[in-house]
C-alpha positions in Angstrom: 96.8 -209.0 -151.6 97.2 -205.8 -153.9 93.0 -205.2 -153.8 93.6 -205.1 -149.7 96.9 -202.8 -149.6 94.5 -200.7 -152.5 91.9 -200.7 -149.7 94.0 -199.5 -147.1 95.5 -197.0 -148.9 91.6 -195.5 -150.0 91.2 -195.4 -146.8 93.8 -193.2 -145.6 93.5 -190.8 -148.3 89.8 -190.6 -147.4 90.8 -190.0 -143.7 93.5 -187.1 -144.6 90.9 -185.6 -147.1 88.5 -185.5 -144.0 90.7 -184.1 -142.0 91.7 -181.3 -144.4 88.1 -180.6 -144.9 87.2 -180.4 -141.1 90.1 -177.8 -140.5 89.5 -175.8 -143.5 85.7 -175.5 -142.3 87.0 -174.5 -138.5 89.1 -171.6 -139.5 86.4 -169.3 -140.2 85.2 -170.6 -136.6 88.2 -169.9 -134.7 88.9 -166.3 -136.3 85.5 -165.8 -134.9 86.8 -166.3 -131.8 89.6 -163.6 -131.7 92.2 -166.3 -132.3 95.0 -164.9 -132.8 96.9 -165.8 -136.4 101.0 -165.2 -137.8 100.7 -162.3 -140.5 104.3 -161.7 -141.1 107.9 -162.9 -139.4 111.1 -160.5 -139.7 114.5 -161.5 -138.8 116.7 -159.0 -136.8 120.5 -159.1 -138.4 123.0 -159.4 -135.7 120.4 -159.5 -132.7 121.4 -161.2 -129.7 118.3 -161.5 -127.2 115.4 -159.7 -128.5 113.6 -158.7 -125.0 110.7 -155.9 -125.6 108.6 -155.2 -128.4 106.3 -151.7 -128.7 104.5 -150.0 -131.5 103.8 -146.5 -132.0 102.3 -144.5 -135.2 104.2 -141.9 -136.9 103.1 -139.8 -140.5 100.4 -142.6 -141.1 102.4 -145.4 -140.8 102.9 -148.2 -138.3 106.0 -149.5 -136.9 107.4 -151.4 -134.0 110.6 -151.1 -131.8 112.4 -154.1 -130.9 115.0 -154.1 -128.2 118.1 -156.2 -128.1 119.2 -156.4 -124.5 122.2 -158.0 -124.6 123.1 -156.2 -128.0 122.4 -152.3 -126.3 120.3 -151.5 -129.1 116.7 -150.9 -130.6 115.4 -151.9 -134.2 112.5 -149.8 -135.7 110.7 -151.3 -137.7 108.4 -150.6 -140.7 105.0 -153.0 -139.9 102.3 -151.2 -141.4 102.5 -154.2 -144.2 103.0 -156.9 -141.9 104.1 -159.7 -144.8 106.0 -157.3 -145.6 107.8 -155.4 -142.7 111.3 -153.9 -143.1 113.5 -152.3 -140.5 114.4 -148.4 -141.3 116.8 -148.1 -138.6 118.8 -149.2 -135.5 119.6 -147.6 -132.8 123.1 -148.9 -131.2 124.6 -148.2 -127.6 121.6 -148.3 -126.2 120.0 -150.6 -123.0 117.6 -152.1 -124.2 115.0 -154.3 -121.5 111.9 -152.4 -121.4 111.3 -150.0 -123.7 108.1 -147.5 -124.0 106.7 -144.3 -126.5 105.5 -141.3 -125.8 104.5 -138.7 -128.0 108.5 -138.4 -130.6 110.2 -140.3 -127.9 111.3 -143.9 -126.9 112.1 -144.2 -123.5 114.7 -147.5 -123.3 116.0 -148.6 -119.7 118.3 -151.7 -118.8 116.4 -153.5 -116.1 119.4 -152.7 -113.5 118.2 -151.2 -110.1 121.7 -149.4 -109.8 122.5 -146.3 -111.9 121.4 -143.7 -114.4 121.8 -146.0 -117.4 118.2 -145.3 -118.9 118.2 -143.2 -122.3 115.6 -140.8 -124.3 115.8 -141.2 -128.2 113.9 -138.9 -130.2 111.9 -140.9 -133.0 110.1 -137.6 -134.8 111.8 -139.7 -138.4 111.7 -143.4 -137.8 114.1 -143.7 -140.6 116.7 -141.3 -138.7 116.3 -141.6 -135.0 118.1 -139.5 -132.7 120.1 -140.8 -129.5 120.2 -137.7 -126.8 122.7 -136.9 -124.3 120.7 -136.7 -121.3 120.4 -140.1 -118.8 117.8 -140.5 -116.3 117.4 -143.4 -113.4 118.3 -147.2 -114.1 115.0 -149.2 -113.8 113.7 -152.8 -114.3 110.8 -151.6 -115.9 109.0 -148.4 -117.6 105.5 -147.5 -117.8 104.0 -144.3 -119.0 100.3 -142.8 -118.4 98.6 -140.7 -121.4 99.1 -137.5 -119.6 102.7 -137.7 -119.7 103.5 -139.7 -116.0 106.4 -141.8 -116.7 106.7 -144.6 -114.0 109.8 -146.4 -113.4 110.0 -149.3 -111.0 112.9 -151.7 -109.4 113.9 -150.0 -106.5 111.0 -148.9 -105.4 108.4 -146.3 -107.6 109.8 -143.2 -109.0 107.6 -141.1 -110.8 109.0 -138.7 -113.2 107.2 -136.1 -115.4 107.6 -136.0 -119.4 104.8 -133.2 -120.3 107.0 -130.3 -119.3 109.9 -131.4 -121.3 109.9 -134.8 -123.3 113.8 -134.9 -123.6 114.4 -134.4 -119.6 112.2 -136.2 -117.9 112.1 -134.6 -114.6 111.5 -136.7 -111.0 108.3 -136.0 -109.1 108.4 -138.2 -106.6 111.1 -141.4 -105.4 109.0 -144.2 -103.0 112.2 -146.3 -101.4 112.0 -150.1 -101.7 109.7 -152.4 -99.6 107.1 -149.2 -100.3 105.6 -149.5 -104.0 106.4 -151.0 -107.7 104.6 -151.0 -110.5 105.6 -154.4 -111.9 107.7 -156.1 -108.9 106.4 -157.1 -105.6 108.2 -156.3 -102.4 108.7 -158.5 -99.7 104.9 -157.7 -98.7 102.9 -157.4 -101.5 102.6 -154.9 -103.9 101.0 -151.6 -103.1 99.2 -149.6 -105.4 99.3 -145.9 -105.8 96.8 -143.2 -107.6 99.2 -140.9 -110.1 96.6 -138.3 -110.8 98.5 -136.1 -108.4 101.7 -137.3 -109.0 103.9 -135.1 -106.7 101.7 -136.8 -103.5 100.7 -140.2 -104.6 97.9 -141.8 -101.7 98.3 -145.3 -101.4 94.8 -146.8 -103.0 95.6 -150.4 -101.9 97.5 -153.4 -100.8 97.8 -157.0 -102.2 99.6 -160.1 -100.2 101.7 -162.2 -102.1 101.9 -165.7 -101.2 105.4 -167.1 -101.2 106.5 -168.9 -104.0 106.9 -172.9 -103.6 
């Protein structure tokens, strides 16, 4: 019997051994592809529900924010090594959902529709970030053009402007719920709106929603 078990066993090793080979020679395959592959994992001390994730540049280096929602407060981290990333500082008391950069500031808000929760933090030094005084509306989610158009949405579409000061961002226009979002749909669809002229915003179209089942 020992010959047969021998035989069995030859024969799984040879199985595994193909199997190694056949992955090993579809890697190259699938990175052709644009698959997507792990290049570094951080943990977050003390985090309690990690909701948003952005990156922004900053004196040649890389790094991300991460938001903790239910912990009010923002990492930044160091990723321009990503097996090697390393926070450089945290941000506390802050709300955390959806978060956004423009230009030296992260824009955080607390996905409430009731408010002025929503806070400006001036990241001009990663490593010392600066939480300023000022509040603006309480929105589900942020969204900001290149120009500076800073679009905040749940209730309804407010567009604010951050190009004449960054710190302030000032309202240019509040669309009432049931009218427009940028990320939720209203009872009848969601409508879309051009920003180039931000203060009068046309409607440019209208898309039905079906109800959920």
């Amino acid at each position: 019997m020992k010959p047969f078990f021998a035989l069995i066993l030859a024969l799984i090793l040879a199985l595994i051994l193909a199997l190694v080979v056949a992955l090993a020679a579809a890697a190259p395959a699938q990175a052709a592809r644009g698959d997507i592959t792990l290049a570094g994992r951080l943990s977050l001390p003390n985090a309690v529900f990690v909701s948003d994730v952005w990156g922004f540049e900053s004196g040649g280096r890389e790094y991300a924010v991460v938001g903790d929602w239910f912990g009010d407060k923002v990492f930044i981290v160091d990723a321009t090594d990503p097996a090697a990333m390393t926070i450089v500082s945290e941000v506390a008391g802050v709300p955390a959902f959806d978060l956004k950069v423009w230009g030296n500031y992260l824009y955080v808000c607390d996905g409430d529709s009731r408010g002025d929760d929503s806070r400006v933090v001036d990241i001009s030094n990663p490593a010392a970030p600066v939480l300023l005084p000022d509040r603006f509306f309480s929105a589900h989610n942020i969204s900001v053009s290149g120009a500076g158009t800073m679009a905040l949405s749940s209730p309804g579409l407010r567009l604010l402007d951050l190009g004449a000061d960054p710190a302030r961002p000032d309202l240019l226009i509040r669309l009432p719920p049931g009218r427009a979002s940028t990320v939720t749909t209203p009872p009848r669809g969601a409508r879309a709106c051009s920003i180039s002229g931000a203060r009068t915003p046309p409607r440019s179209g209208t898309s039905r929603t079906p109800p959920l089942r």
